[in-house]
C-alpha positions as CSV (number, residue, x, y, z in Angstrom):
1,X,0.0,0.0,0.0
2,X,2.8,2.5,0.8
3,X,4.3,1.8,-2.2
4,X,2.0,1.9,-4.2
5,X,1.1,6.0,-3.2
6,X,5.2,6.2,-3.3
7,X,4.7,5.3,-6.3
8,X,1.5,7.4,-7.0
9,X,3.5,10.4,-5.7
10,X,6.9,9.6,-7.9
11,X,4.7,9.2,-11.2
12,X,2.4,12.9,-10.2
13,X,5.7,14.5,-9.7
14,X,7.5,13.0,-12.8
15,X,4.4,14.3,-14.9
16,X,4.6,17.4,-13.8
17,X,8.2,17.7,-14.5
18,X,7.9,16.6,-17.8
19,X,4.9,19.2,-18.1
20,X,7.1,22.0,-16.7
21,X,10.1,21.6,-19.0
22,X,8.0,20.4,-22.2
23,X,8.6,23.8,-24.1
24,X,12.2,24.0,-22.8
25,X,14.1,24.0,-26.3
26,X,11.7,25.5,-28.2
27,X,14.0,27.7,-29.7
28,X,17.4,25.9,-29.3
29,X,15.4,23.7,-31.9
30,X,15.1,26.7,-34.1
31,X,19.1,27.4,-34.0
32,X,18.7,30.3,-31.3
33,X,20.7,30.3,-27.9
34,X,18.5,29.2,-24.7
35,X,20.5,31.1,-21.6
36,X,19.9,28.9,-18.0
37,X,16.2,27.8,-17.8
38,X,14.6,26.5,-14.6
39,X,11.5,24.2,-14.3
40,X,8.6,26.7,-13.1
41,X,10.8,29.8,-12.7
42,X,11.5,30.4,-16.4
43,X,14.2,32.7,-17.4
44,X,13.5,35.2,-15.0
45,X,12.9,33.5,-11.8
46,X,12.0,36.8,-9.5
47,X,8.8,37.0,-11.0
48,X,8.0,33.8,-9.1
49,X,10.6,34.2,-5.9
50,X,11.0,37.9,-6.1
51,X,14.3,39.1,-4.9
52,X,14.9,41.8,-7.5
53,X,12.3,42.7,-9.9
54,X,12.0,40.3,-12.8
55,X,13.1,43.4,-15.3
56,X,16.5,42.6,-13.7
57,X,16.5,39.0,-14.7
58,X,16.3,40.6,-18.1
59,X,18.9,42.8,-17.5
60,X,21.2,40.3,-16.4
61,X,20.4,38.4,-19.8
62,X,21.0,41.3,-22.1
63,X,23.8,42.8,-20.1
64,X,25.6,38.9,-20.6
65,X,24.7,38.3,-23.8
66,X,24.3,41.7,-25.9
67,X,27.3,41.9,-27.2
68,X,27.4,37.8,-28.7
69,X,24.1,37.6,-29.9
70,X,21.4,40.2,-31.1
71,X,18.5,37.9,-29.5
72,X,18.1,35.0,-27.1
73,X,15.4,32.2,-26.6
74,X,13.9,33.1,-23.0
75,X,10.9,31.3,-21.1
76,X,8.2,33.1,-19.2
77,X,7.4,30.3,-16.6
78,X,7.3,27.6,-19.6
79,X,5.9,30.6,-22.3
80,X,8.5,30.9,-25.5
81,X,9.2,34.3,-25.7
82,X,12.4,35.8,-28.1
83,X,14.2,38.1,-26.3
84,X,15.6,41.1,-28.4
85,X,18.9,42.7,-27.8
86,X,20.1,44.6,-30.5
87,X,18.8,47.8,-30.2
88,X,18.5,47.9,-34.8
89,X,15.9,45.3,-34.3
90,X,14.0,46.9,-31.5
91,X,13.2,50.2,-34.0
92,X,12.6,47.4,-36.9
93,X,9.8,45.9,-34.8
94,X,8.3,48.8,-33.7
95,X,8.3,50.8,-36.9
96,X,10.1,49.6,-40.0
97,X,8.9,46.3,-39.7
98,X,5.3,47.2,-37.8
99,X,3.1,44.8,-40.1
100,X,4.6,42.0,-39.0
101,X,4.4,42.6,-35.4
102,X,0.9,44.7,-34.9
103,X,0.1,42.8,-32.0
104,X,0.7,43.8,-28.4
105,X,1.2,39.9,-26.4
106,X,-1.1,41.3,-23.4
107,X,-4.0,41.0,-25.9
108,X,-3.5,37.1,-25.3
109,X,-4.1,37.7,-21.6
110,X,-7.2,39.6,-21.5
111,X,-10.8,38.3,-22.1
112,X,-12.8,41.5,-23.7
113,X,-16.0,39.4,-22.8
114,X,-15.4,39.2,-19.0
115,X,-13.3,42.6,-18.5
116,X,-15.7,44.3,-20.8
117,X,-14.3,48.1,-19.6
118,X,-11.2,47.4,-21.7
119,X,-13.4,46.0,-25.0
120,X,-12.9,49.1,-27.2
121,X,-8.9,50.0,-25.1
122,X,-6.6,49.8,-28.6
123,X,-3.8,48.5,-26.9
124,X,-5.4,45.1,-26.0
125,X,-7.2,44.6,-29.4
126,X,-5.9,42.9,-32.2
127,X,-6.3,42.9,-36.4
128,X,-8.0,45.1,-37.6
129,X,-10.0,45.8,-34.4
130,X,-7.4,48.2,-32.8
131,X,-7.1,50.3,-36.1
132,X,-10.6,50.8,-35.7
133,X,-10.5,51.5,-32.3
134,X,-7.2,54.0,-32.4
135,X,-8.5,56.0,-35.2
136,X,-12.0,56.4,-33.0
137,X,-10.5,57.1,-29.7
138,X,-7.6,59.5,-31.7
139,X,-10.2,61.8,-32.5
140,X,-10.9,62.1,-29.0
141,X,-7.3,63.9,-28.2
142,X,-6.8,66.2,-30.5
143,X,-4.8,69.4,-30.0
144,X,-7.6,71.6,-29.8
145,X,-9.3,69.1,-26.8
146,X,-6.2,69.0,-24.9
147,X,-5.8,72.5,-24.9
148,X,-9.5,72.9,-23.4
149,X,-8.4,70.5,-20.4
150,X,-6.1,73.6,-19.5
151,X,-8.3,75.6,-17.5
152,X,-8.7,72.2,-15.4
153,X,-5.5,71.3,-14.9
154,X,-5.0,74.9,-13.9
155,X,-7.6,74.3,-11.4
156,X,-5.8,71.1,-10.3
157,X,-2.8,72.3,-10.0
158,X,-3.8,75.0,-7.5
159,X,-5.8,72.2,-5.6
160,X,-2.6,70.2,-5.6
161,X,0.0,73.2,-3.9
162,X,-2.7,73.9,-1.4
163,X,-3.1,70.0,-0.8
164,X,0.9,70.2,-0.4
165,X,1.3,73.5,1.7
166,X,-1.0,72.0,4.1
167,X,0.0,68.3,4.8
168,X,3.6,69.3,4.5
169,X,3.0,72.1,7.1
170,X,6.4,71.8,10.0
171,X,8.6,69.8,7.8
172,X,6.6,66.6,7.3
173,X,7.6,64.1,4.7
174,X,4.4,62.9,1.9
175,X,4.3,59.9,-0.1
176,X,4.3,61.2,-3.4
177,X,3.5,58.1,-5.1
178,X,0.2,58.9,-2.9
179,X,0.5,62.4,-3.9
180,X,0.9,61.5,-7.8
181,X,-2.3,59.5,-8.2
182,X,-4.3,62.4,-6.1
183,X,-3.5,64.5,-8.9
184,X,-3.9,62.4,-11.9
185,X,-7.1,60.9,-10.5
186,X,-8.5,64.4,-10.2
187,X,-7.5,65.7,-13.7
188,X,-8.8,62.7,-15.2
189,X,-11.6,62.3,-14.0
190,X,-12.9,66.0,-14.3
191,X,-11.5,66.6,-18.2
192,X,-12.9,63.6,-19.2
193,X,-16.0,62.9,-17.2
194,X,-16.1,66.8,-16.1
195,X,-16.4,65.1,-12.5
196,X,-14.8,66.5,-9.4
197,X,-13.2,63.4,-7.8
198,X,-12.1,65.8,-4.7
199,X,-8.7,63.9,-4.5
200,X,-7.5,66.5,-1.9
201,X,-10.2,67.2,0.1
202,X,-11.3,65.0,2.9
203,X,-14.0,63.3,1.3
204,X,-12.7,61.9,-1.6
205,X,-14.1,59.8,-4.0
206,X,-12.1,56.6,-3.9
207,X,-9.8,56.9,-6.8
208,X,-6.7,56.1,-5.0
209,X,-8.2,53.0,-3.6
210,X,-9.4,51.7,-6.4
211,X,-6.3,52.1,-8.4
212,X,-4.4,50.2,-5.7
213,X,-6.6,47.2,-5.8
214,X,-6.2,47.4,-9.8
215,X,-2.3,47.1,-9.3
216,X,-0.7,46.6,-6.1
217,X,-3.7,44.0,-4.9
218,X,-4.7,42.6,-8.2
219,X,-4.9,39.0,-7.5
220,X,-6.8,38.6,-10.7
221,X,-4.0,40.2,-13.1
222,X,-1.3,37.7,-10.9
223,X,-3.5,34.9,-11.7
224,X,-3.4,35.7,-15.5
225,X,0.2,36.4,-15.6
226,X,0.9,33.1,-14.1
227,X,-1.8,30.8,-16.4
228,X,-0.7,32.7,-19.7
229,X,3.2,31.5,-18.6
230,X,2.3,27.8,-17.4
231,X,-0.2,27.8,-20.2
232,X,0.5,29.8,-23.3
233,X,-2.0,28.1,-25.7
234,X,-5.0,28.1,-23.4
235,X,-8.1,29.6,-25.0
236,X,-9.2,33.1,-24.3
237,X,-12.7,31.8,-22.7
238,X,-11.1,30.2,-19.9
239,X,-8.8,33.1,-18.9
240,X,-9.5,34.4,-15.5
241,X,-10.7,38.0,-15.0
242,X,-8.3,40.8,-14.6
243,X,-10.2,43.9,-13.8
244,X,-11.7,43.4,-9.8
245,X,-15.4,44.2,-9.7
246,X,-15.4,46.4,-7.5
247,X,-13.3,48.5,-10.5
248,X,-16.1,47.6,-13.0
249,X,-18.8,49.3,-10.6
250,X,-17.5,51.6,-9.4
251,X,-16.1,53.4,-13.0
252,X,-18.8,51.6,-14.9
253,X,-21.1,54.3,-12.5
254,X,-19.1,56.9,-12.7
255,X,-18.8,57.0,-16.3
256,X,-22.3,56.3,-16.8
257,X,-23.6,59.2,-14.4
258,X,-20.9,61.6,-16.2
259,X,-22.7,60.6,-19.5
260,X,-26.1,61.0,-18.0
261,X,-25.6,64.6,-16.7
262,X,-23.9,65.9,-19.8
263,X,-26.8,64.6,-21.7
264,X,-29.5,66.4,-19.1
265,X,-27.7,69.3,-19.4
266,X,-27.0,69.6,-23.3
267,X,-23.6,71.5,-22.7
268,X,-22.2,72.3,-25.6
269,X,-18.3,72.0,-24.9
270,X,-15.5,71.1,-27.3
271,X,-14.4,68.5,-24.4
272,X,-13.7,64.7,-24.2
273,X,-17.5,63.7,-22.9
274,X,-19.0,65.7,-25.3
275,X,-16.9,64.6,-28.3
276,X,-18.0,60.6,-27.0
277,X,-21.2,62.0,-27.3
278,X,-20.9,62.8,-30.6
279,X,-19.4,59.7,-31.7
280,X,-22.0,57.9,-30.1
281,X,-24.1,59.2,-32.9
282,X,-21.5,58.7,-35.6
283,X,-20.4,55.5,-35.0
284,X,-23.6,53.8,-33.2
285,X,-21.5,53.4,-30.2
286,X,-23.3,51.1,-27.8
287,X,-23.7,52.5,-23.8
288,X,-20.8,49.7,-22.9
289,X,-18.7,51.2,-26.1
290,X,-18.8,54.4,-24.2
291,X,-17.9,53.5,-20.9
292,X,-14.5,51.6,-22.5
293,X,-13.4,54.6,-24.3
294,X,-14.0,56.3,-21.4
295,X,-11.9,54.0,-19.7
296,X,-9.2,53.9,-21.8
297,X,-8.1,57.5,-20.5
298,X,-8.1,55.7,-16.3
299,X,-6.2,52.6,-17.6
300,X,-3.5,54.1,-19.5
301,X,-2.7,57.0,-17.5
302,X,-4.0,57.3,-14.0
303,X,-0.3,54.5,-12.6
304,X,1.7,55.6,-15.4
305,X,1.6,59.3,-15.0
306,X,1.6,59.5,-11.9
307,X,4.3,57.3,-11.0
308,X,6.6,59.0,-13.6
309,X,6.1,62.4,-11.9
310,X,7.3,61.1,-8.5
311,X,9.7,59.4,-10.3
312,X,10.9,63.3,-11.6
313,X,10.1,64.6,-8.5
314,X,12.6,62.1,-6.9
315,X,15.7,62.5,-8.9
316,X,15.2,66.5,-9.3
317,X,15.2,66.0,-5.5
318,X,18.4,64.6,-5.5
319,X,19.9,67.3,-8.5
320,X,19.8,70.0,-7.1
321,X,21.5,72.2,-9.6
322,X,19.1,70.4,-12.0
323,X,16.2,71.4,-9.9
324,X,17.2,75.2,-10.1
325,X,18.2,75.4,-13.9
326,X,14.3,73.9,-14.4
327,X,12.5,76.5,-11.7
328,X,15.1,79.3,-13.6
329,X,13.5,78.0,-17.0
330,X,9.7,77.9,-15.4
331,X,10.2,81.6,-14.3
332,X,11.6,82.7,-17.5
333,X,7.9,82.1,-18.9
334,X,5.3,82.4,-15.7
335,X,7.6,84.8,-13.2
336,X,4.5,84.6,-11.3
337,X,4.5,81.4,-10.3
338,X,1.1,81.1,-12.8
339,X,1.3,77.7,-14.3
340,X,2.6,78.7,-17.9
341,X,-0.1,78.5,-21.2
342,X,-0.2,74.8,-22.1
343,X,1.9,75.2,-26.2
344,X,4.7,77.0,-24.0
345,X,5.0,74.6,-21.4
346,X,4.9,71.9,-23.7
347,X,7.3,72.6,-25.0
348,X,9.5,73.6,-22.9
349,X,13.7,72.2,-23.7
350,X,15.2,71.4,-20.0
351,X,11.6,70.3,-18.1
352,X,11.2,67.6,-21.7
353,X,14.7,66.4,-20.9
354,X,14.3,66.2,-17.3
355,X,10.8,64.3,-18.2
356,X,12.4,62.2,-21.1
357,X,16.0,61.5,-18.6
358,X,13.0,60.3,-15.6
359,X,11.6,57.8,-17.6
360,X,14.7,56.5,-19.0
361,X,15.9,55.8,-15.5
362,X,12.3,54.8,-14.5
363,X,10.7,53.7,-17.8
364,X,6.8,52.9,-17.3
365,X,6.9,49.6,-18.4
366,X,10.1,47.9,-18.2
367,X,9.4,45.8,-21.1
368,X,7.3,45.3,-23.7
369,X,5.6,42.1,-25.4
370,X,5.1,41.7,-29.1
371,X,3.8,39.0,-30.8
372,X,4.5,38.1,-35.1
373,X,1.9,38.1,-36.9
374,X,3.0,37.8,-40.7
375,X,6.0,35.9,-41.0
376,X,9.3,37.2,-41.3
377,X,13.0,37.3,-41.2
378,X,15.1,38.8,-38.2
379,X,18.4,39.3,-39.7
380,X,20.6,39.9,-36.7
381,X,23.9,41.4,-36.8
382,X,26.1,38.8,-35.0
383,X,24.5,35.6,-36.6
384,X,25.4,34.4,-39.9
385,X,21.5,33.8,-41.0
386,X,17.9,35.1,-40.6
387,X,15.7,33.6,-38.0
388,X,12.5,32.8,-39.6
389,X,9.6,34.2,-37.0
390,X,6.1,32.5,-37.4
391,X,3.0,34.2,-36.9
392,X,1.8,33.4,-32.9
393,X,5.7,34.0,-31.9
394,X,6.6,36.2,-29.1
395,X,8.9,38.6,-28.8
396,X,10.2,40.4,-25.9
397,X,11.6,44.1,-25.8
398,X,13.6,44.6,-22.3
399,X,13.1,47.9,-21.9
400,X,14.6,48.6,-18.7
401,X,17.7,47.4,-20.0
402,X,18.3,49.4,-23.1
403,X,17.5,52.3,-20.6
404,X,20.4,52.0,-18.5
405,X,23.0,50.5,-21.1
406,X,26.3,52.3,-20.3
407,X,27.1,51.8,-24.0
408,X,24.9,53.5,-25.1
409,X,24.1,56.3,-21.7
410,X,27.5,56.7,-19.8
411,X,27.5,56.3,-16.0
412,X,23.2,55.3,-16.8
413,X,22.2,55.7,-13.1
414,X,23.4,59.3,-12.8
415,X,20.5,61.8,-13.4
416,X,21.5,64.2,-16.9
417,X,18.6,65.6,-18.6
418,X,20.9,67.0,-21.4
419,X,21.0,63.9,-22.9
420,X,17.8,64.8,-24.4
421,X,18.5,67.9,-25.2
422,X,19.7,69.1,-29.0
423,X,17.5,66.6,-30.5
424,X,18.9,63.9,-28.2
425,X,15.2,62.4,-27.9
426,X,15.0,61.9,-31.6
427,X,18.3,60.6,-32.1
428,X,17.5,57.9,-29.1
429,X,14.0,56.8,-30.8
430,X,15.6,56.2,-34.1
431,X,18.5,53.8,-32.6
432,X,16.0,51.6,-31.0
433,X,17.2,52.6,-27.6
434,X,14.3,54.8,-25.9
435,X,11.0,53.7,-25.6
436,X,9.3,56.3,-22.9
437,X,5.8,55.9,-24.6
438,X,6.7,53.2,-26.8
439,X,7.3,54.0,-30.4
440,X,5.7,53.5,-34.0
441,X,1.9,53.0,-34.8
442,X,1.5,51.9,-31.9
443,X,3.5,54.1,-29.4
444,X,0.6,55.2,-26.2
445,X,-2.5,56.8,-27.8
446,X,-2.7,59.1,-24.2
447,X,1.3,60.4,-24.9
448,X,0.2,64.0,-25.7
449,X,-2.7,64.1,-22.9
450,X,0.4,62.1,-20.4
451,X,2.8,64.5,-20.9
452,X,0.6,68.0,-20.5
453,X,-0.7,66.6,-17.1
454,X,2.8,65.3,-15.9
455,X,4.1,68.5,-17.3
456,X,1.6,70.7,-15.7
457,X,2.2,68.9,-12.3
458,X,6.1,69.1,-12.1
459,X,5.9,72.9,-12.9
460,X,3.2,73.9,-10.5
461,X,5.3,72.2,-7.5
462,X,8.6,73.5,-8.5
463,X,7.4,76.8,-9.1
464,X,5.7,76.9,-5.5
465,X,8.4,74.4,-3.6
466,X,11.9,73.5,-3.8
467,X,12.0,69.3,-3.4
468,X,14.3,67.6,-1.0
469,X,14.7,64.3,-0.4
470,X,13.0,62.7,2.8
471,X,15.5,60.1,4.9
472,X,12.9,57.6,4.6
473,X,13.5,57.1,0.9
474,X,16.2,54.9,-0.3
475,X,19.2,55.5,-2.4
476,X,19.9,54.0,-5.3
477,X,17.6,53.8,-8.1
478,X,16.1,49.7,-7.9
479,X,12.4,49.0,-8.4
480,X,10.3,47.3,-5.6
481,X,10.4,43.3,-6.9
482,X,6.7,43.3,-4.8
483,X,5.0,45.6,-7.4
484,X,4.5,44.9,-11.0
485,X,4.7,48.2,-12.7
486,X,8.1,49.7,-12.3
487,X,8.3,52.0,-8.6
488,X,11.3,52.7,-6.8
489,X,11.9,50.6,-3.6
490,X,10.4,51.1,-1.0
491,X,8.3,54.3,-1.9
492,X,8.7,57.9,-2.4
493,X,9.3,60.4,0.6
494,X,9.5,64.2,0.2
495,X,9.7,67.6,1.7
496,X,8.4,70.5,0.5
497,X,9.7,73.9,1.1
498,X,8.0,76.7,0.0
499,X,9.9,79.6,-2.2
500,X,9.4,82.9,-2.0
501,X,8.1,84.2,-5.1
């Protein structure tokens, strides 16, 4: 009897063994190089046992291998997935190459019929379903639009100092990863839905909280990550949920009472609701339709912007002289401390470089996923013939890596916005080896609205307070292994000082 369940146990565990490794090879088979790969853990084993963030298991690839080999067979739990390194074949994926890579991988994750507030959200769609999509949701940000959100964000922005004069009162420290999402929650939500989500006041709607449980608690989106790596092939229909419901309800509401008052009202306003309004007509968008493009503004931008303006916060913190050539630049337009007419601020040279030199440091996403779909040939610089991609084959861009390459950005964790100054941005697009927003047709449909709120943040608090760095933060610049979009250990502690203006 004992033996026999010995025997039970030896045959379950041999099985799934032999399950684990099946797809080890995969590309060895194919004449590409397979770095170390461990049953379960993959390639990058910290996204299972995380002692680093898994971006730094990538790293550690690349940084080993990027000067032997322009791309390396990698496993995401037991998930093929090419791993890119030469920075030539990065841009031709993105944009030279674009139609035979339109697909973003995460589409493969998400089931539109279950997380229905992401349906219409371009960059999960596939085909011909996110050019249709992108072209509707385009027209919503438009330069004109953008420019009408400027009275808000003015509004904001004065709503955000006060919020900081007042909880920073006697030297204390505030999270600003906190304060970040306070202020993108608010702007969103009022130039899009034209709702006041009273992020600093002391009855705020629950933006912050529900953002936390979309990212930091999301066991749904863990679940997925994990069942698209053990199971790569497994149908759409039986992937789990990502989105909790309490983050359908609670926007689905909010997006549907915005829609309901504009629509009692009959405001006539050259803003986003109205426009989705319009296009509702147009298009013979259904009331779900509506509430995803709606969306689409929350789920690209409320974690991303705001994380990259704590992020700039941080290391104009710890620059100093970089913090007082910006506020020099800021009072050269608005001596006032008035936040400065949207065009000018835009486009302002030294806050873009310190904006651009932030999220190269701390890019949003720290890689990106790709999948073929036409087939085509890779021709690699150090290997003697093309790999043959199939359509279905996955490709991984490690972002992070190319980032903070010292080949290619000397001494990479030193804070120097002038890299991107002089046309530097440009220059870095083209070579495959910056990818802030992405890049090609489909770089982040949000970029413009991103960078005029982000923008608009960093000049309002460094026109009203120099930034110094709390002891609570730590040094160095690695990313918290616990979270999975890109933060900097540990959290984000400043002080606030008020100038005199």
């Amino acid at each position: 009897m004992f033996g026999s369940l010995l025997l039970g146990i030896a045959t379950l565990l041999g099985l799934i063994y032999a399950f684990l490794v099946s797809n080890f090879g995969h590309w060895r088979r194919r004449g590409v190089l397979e770095p170390r790969v461990l049953p379960l853990l993959g390639s990058f084993p910290n996204i299972v046992w995380p002692r680093q963030h898994f971006t730094m298991d990538m790293r550690d690839i690349y940084m080993r291998y990027r000067n032997s080999h322009s791309y390396v067979g990698c496993f995401l739990l037991r998930a093929p997935k090419l791993l890119v390194l030469e920075p030539r074949l990065v841009y031709e994926i993105y944009v030279s190459a674009f139609s035979h890579f339109e697909d973003n991988d995460v589409s493969k994750m998400v089931d539109i019929a279950k997380d229905r507030l992401v349906a219409r959200n371009p960059f999960v769609l596939e085909g011909d379903e996110w050019r249709r999509q992108r072209a509707v949701f385009s027209t919503l940000l438009t330069n004109g639009r953008i420019r009408t959100t400027h009275a808000i964000m003015q509004r904001v922005c004065r709503d955000l100092c006060e919020f900081i004069s007042r909880k920073s009162e006697g030297g204390t420290e505030l999270d600003v990863i906190d304060l970040g999402l306070r202020f993108t929650g608010e702007s969103l939500f009022d130039c899009v839905l034209g709702i006041q989500a009273r992020t600093f006041s002391d009855n705020p709607l629950p933006v912050v909280r529900q953002n936390q449980e979309m990212s930091a608690e999301n066991r749904g989106l863990a679940i997925a990550g994990a069942a698209c790596g053990l199971f790569p092939n497994l149908p759409r229909r039986l992937r789990p949920k990502i989105f909790p419901h309490s983050h359908d309800r609670f926007f689905g509401a909010m997006i549907s009472e915005a829609l309901r008052l504009r629509r009692s009202k009959h405001q006539e306003r050259n803003d986003f609701i109205n426009h989705l309004l319009a296009l509702q007509k147009e298009h013979d968008l259904s009331e779900e339709d509506m509430a995803s493009h709606a969306m689409t503004f929350m789920f690209d931008g409320l974690d991303t912007t705001s994380n990259s303006v704590a992020h700039c916060l941080l290391l104009l913190a710890r620059n100093p002289d970089c913090q007082q050539r910006l506020f020099e630049e800021l009072q050269e337009i608005s001596s006032g401390g008035d936040l400065p007419d949207l065009d000018a601020l835009i486009d302002l040279p030294y806050l873009s470089a310190c904006f651009n030199e932030s999220l190269r440091i701390y890019p949003a996403g720290g890689w990106a996923s790709k999948t073929c779909t036409k087939a085509y040939e890779l021709k690699g610089s150090h290997h003697s013939e093309p790999l043959k991609l199939r359509p279905g084959d996955n490709i991984m861009v490690p972002i992070y890596a190319l980032h903070n390459d010292p080949d290619f950005y000397p001494e990479p964790d030193v804070f120097r916005p002038e890299r991107f100054m002089d046309g530097g941005l440009k220059n870095f697009k083209q070579r495959g080896i910056f990818l802030g927003f992405g890049n090609g047709p489909r770089q982040c449909v949000g970029m413009r609205l991103g960078l005029a709120l982000a923008k608009a943040a960093l000049a309002a608090i460094l026109q009203r307070f120099e930034v110094l760095v709390s002891p609570r933060t730590q040094k160095g610049t690695e990313i918290d292994p616990k979270i999975f979009v890109g933060v900097h250990r540990g959290g984000i502690w400043l002080e606030f000082n008020p100038r005199t203006i």
